[in-house]
N, C-alpha and C positions, 0 to 999 in steps of 0.2 A: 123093799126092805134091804138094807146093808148087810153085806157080808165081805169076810176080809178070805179072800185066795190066791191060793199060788201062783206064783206066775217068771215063767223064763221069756226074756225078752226078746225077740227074733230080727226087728226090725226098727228105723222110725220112719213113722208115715209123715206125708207132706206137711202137716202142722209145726211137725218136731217132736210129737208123742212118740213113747216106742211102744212095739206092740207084738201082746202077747196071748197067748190061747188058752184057756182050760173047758175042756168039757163041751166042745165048739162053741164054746161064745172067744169072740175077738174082743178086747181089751188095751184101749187104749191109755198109756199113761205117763205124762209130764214127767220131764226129768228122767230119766229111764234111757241104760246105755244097749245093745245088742250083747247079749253073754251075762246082763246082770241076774238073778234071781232073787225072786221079792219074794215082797208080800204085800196085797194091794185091796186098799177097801173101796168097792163095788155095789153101785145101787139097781138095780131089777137083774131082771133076765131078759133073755133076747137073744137075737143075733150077736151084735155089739152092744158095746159098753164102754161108759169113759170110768177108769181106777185113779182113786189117789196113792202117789205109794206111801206104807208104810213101815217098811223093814227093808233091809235088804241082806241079804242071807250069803249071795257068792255076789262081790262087785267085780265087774266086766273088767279085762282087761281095756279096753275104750275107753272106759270112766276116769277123769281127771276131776283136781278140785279145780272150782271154775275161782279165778282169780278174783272177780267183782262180786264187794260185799254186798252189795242189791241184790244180785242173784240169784243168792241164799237167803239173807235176811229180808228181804221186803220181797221177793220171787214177783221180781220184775219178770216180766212177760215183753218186752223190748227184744232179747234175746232168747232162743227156745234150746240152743243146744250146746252153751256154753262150756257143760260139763263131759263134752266130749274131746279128746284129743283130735288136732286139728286133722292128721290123716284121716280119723274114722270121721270129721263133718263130713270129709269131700267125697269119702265112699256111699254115706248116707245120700249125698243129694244124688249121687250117679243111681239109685238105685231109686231115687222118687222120680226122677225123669223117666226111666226105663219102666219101669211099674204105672203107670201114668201112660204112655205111648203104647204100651200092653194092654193095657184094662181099659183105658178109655176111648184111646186113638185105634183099638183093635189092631195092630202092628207089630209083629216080634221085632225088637233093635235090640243089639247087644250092649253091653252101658256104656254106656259115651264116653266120650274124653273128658276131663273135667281140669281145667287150667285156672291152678290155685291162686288167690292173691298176697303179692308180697308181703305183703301188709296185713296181721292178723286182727292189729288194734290200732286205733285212733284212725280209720280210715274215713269215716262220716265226715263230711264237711254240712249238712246242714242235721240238725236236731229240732221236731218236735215235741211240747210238752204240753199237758194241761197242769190249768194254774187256777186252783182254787184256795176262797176264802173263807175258813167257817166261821162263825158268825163271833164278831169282836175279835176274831184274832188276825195273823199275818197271813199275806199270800205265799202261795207252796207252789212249786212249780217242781213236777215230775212224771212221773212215767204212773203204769197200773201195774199192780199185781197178776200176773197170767190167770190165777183162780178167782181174782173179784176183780173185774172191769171196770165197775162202778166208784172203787177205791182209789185214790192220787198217793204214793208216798212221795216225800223231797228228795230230791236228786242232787246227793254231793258230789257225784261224778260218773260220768259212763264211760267206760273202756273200750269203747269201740269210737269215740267220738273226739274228733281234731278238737286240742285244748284250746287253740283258738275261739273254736265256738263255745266251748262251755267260759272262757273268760268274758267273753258276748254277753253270754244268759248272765252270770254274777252279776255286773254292771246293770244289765234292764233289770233283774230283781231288785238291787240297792235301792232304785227308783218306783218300787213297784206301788207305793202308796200315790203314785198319781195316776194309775189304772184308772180304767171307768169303775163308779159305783156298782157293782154288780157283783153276784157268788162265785162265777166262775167264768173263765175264758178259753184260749188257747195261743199258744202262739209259737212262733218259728224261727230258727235264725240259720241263716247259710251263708258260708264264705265266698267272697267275688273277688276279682280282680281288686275293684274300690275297696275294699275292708268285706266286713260284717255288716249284713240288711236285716230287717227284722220286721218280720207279720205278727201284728198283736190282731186277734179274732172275738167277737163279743159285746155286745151292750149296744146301747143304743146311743150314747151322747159318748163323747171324750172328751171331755172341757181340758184336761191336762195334758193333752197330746203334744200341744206345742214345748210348754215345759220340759216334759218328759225326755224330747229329743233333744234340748239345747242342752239336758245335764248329762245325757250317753252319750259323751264325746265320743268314744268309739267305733258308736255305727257310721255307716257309711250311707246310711236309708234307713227308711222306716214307714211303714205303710199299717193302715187301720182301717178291718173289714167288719162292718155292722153287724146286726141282725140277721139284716133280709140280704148282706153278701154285697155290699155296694162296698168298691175300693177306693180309698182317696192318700194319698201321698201325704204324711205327718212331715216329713221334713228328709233334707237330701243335701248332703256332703259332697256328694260326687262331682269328678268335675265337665265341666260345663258340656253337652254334647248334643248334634240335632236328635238324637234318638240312643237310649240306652240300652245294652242288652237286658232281655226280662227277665231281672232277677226273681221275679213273683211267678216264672215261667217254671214248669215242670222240668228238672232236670236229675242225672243219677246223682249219687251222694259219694261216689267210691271213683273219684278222677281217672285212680291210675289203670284201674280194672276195665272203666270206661275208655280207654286210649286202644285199652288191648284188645277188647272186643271191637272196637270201631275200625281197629287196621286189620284184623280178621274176619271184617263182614265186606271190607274194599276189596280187600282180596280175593275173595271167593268171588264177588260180584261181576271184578275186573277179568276175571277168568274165561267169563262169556262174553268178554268185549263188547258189550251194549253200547248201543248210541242214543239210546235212549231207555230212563228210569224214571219210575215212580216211585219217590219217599213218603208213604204215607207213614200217618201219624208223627212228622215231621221234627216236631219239638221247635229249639231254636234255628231248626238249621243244618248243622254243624256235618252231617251223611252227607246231606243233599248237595254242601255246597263243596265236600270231597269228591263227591262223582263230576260234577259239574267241572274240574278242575280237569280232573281227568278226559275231558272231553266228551259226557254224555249232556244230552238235552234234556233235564231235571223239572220234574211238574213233582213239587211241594206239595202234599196236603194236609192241613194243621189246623184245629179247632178254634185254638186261643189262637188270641187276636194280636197281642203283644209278640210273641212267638213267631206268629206266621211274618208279621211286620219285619222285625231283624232280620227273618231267612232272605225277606223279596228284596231288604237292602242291601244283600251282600253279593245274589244270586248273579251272575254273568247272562248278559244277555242272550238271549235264547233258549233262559229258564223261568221258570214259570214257580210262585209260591201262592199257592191257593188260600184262601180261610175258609173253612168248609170243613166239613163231616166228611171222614172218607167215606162214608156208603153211599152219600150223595154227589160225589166228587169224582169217584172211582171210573165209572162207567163214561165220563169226555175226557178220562185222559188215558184208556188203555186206546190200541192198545200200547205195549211197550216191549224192549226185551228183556227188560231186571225191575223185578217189585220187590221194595221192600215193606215189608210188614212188620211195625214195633208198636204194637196197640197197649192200651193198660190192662192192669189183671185182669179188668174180665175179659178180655181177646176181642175179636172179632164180631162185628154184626152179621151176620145171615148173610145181609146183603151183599156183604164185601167177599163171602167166601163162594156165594154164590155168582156170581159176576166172573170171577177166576176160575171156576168151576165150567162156564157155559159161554167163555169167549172162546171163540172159533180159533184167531192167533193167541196163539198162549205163550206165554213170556216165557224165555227160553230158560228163568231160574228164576225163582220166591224166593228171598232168604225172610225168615221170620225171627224177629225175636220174640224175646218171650218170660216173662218176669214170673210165671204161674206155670209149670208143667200140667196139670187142669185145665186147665182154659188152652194151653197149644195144643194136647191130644185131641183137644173136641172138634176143635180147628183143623186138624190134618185129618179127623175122620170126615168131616164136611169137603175135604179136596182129594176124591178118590183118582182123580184124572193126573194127580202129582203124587213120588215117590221120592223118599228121601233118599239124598243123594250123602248127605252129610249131617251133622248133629254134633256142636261142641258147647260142653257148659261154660260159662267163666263163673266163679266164688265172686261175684260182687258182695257180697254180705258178710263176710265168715260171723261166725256166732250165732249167727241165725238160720232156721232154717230155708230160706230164700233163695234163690239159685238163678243165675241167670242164661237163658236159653238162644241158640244162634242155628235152626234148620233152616238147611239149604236141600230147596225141593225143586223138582227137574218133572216136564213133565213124564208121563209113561208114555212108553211106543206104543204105536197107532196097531 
């Protein structure tokens, strides 16, 4: 049964809700600054609870109007904490890392440093969107609602996103009538060196693929994944080369933030003078083939296939780019003196924490990133034999609440 209660806000949790108390139940709820007081309507009882707000009685000094009319009027769910003044995001995420490394990691740490990005808006270089068509009318191509998932509104523009790329997306919508037949798709666009590349996702046939690409003069690529996830190359601008880098390859969306954590994770690295590192989860490269420069003996390990290909192209001989699962990979290439670990949200397999956990030589420093404060706590609870030496966040994200994570772990004395 709904009821609507009071509520002063304390905190935001990792989602970006903030969250407040009455009568011990916890209360979590959207849009919501630290100092606001609501008023919040609430379904059962329990422990916790998600609130929608609906008044607000004292606004936070924290609280700003968030600039993007999506925000407010279609409560895109893209960004979670827009309506906070940028000081209070970067206090928020120091205190979900540190909350997080407490409660999960079981670890007191003091809150981190947290090294802002210059760049508060149009930092994204690639945006995706769902692009559906209801029935007899146009294709829409946008983002969800944070409280209906299931919802697409259009997307005139996002504020966190290089116009480059949203000029991208206008251009493949113009053309959107040679889509596959179908209700609904997905698709993606990221900026490269060559221009603008584009992943349309969906249906089963593309008869108008070719078409499609000879009228977005724009792109620079353009690629098209079925059904059942099979990729094939719609058409390519680029110029001529034995091997392209993999723009289809997982990579960050916030360059410059990515520059500054990459020469603060060499650095730390370089600190122990290894001659030997492991870059797992590798990506395209780009760590692995900085240490390698620097003079260490680099064993790659990287899943995608495209990805791992670039790194083995670039790597100096007497480095090594794997294609492989780190958990399966891990264990013929320790040992080493510098691991690094940059897994996706969900962190690490078992395996891989286990292996660092119960090698005899143990790597004289782990630095770990970490895109999920969740998934790195559970991770450093799993590596009792290492103690963190250091812990710096970067704002890859601002507007969101996302944070990105750089522990540097040593092991403990024997």
């Amino acid at each position: 049964m709904a009821q609507m209660i009071p509520l002063e806000i304390e905190s935001i949790a990792a989602g970006g809700d903030g969250v407040g108390r009455n009568s011990g139940l916890v209360v979590f709820v959207p849009r919501t600054a630290p100092g606001d007081l609501i008023t919040a309507r609430v379904n059962g009882r329990g422990t916790f609870a998600r609130g929608a707000l609906r008044t607000i009685a004292r606004a936070s000094e924290e609280r700003i109007e968030p600039p993007c009319a999506h925000y407010t009027r279609d409560r895109c769910g893209g960004c979670q904490i827009q309506h906070l003044a940028y000081p209070a995001q970067l206090r928020a995420k120091q205190r979900i890392i540190r909350d997080a490394v407490e409660r999960i990691g079981k670890t007191p740490i003091a809150l981190p440093e947290i090294r802002a990005s210059d760049g508060e808006w149009r930092y994204r270089v690639k945006l995706s969107l769902a692009i559906e068509r209801p029935s007899e009318g146009q294709w829409v191509a946008g983002l969800h609602p944070y409280d209906e998932p299931g919802k697409v509104f259009a997307l005139a523009d996002c504020l966190i996103t290089d116009r480059r790329v949203l000029s991208a997306w206008g251009e493949v919508m113009s053309h959107s009538q040679l889509f596959p037949n179908v209700k609904s798709l997905r698709g993606s666009v990221r900026l490269t060196n060559d221009g603008p590349v584009f992943m349309l996702a969906g249906g089963t046939r593309w008869s108008g693929a070719h078409e499609f690409f000879e009228q977005t003069r724009s792109l620079a690529a353009a690629w098209w994944e079925n059904e059942e996830g099979s990729k094939r190359l719609v058409g390519d601008r680029r110029p001529p080369r034995a091997l392209h880098p993999p723009a289809m390859s997982f990579a960050q969306v916030n360059p410059d933030v990515t520059a500054e954590l990459r020469a603060h994770l060499l650095k730390t690295i370089s600190a122990y003078a290894p001659s030997t590192v492991i870059d797992a989860y590798s990506g395209a490269g780009d760590t692995a083939i900085a240490f390698a420069k620097m003079g260490a003996r680099v064993t790659a390990i990287e899943l995608d296939n495209d990805a791992a290909r670039w790194c083995a192209l670039r790597l100096p001989e007497g480095s090594v780019s794997l294609r492989a699962r780190v958990e399966e990979a891990l264990s013929g290439a320790l040992p080493a003196d510098a691991v690094v670990l940059n897994p996706p949200r969900a962190g690490t397999d078992t395996r891989v924490t286990d292996l660092l956990e119960r090698t005899p030589l143990k790597p004289r420093v782990i630095a770990y990133v970490s895109c999920n404060p969740a998934t790195l706590a559970r991770d450093l609870a799993r590596l009792p034999a290492y103690r963190i030496a250091s812990l710096v966040a970067f704002d890859m994200f601002p507007q969101t609440a996302h944070v990105e994570t750089v522990c540097e772990l040593v092991p403990r004395a024997s």
